[in-house]
C-alpha positions in Angstrom: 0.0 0.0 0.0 1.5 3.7 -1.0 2.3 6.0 1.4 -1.1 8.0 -0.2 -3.8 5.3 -0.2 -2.5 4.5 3.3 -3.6 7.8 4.5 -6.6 8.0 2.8 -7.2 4.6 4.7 -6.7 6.5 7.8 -9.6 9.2 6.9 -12.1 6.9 6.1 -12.2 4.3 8.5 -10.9 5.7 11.4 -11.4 8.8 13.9 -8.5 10.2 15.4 -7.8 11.0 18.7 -5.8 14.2 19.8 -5.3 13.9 23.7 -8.6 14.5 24.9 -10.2 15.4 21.0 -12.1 12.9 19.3 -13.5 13.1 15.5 -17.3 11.9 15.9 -18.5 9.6 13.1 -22.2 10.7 12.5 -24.7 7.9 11.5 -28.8 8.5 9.7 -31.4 7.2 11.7 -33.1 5.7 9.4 -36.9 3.9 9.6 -37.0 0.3 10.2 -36.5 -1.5 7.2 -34.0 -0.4 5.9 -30.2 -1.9 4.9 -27.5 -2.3 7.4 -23.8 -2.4 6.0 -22.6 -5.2 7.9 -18.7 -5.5 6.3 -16.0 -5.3 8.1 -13.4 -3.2 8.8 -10.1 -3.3 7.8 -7.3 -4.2 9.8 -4.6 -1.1 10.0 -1.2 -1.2 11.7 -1.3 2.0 14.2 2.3 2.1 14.4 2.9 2.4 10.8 4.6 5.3 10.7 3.4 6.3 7.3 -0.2 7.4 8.8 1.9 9.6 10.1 0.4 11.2 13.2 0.8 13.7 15.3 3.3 12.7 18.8 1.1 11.2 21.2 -2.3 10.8 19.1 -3.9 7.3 18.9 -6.2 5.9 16.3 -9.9 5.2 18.0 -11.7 1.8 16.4 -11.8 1.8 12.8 -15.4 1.5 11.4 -16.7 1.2 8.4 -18.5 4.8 7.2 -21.8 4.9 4.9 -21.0 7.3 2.4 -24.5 9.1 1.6 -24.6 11.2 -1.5 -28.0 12.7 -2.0 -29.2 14.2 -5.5 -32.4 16.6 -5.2 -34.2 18.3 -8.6 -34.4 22.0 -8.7 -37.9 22.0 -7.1 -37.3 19.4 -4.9 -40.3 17.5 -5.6 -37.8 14.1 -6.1 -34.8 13.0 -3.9 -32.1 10.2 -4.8 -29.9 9.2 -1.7 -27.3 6.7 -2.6 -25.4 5.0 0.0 -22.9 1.5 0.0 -25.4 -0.7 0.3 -28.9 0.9 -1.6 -30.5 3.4 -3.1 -33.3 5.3 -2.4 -35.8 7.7 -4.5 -37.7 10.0 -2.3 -40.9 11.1 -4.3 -43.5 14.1 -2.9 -46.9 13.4 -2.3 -47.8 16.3 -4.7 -46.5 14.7 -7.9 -47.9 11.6 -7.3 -51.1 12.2 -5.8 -54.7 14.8 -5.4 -54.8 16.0 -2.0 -55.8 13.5 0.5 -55.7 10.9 -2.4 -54.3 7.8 -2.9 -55.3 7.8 -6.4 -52.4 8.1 -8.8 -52.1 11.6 -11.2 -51.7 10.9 -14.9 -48.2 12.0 -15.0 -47.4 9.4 -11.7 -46.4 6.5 -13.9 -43.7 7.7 -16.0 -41.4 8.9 -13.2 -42.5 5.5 -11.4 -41.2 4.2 -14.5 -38.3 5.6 -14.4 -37.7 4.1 -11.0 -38.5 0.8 -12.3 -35.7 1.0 -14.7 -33.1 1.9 -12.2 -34.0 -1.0 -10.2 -33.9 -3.4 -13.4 -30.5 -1.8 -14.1 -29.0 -2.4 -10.7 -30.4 -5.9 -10.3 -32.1 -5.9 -7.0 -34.7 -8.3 -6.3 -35.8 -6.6 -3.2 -37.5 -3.3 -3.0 -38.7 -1.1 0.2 -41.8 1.0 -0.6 -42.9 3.7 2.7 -45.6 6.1 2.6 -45.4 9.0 4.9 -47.0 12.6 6.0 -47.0 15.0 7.3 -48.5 16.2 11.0 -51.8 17.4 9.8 -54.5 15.3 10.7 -55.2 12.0 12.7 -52.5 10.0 13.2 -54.3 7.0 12.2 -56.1 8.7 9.3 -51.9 9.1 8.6 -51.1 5.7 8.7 -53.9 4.6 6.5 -53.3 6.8 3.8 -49.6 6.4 4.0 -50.3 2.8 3.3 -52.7 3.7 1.0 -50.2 5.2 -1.1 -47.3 3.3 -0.8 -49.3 -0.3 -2.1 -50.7 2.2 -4.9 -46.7 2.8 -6.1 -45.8 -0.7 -5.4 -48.4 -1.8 -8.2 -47.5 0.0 -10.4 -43.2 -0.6 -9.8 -44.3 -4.7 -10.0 -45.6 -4.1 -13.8 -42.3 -3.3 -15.0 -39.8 -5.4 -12.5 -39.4 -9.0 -12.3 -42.5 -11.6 -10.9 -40.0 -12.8 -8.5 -39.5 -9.2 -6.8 -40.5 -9.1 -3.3 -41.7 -5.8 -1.5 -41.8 -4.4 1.9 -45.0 -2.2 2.0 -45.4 0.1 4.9 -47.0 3.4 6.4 -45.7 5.5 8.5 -48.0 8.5 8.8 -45.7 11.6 10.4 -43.5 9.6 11.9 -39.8 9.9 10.5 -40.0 13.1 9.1 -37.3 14.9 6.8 -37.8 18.5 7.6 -39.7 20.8 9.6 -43.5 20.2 10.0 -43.9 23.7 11.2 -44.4 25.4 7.7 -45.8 24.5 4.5 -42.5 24.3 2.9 -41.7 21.1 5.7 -44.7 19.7 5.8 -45.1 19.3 1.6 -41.4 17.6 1.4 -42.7 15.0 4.6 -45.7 13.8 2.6 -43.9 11.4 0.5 -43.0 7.9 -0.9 -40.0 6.5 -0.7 -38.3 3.1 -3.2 -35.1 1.5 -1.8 -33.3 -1.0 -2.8 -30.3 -2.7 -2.4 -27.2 -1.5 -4.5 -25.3 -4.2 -6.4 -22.5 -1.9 -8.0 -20.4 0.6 -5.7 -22.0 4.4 -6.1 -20.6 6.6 -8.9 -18.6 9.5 -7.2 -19.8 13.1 -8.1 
C-alpha cells in the first residue's frame, strides 16, 4: 500500500484522537426496514509510521462509514440518496397524488417508470416501498393513507420489475420526518414515498 492510499485509509475508517479530541462519526437514523452495511473493517497497523500522526495521538476503532450522496431536482419535488449498500428515491406526495388521495395523477407512472428502470438496471430483487405525512390530521387517518399510497406505487413498480421481486410495504404517517412540519415548505417535502433498494455496484462518485 502507497504511502497516499494508506492515508486515505486512515480518513475513512478511522477517527483520530488528539489527547482528549475525538472526530465523531455521525450515522442516519433511518426507519425500520431499511439496509445495514454489515462488512467489516479493515485491519490497520497503528504504528505504521506512514499514517503519520501527530506525537502522542492514537487511532480510535476503525469502522466502516456509509458514504450518503443525496441528488435533489431543482424544485425538490424528487430525492435520490445513494449510500454503500442501496439506493433510495424519495418522491412528494404532490407529484404523485390529489390532495388527500391515494389515487395516482396521470403524469405518476412515468417517473415511477423511471424508478423501475433503475432497479432493473442495478439488479435488485428486493424493493422497500414507505408512505409518509405529514403532521396534519389524525395520526391513524396518517397511517392509513400512507399505506394507502405506498401499495398504490408498489403496483405500479411490480408491472415493470421481475415476478420474482418481493416488497416491503409500509405506512408510517408523520413519523420519520425529513424537515420541519412547522411550515408549508416542511410539511409538503414529509408527505412522501419513498423506493429503496439494495445496491449491487459501488456508487458513482460526483
Amino acid at each position: 500500500m502507497t504511502t497516499t492510499s494508506r492515508r486515505l485509509a486512515a480518513l475513512l475508517v478511522a477517527s483520530v484522537a488528539l489527547g482528549p479530541l475525538v472526530v465523531p462519526v455521525a450515522y442516519a437514523d433511518d426507519p425500520p426496514g431499511s439496509a445495514a452495511s454489515a462488512s467489516p473493517p479493515p485491519v490497520i497497523d497503528p504504528d505504521s509510521p506512514e499514517l503519520m500522526l501527530p506525537d502522542g495521538a492514537t487511532l480510535a476503532p476503525a469502522k466502516v462509514l456509509d458514504i450518503k450522496q443525496i441528488v435533489e431536482d431543482e424544485g425538490g419535488e424528487q430525492r435520490r440518496q445513494d449510500t454503500n449498500v442501496d439506493v433510495t428515491f424519495a418522491l412528494q406526495a404532490e407529484v404523485l397524488f390529489p390532495k388527500n388521495s391515494a389515487k395516482l395523477g396521470a403524469a405518476s407512472n412515468a417517473r415511477i417508470a423511471a424508478i423501475a428502470a433503475e432497479i432493473n438496471k442495478l439488479g435488485s430483487g428486493r424493493v422497500r416501498v414507505f408512505g409518509f405525512t405529514d403532521n396534519l390530521g389524525t395520526y391513524e387517518h396518517g397511517l392509513k393513507l400512507s399505506k394507502e399510497r405506498a401499495v398504490a406505487v408498489q403496483q405500479v413498480l411490480a408491472r415493470s420489475l421481475d415476478p420474482g421481486t418481493t416488497f416491503d410495504i409500509r405506512g408510517y404517517s408523520e413519523d420519520y420526518p425529513i424537515a420541519d412540519n412547522g411550515s408549508e415548505e416542511g410539511r409538503k417535502k414529509n408527505r412522501r414515498v419513498e423506493i429503496s433498494f439494495p445496491r449491487t455496484t459501488p456508487p458513482v462518485a460526483p
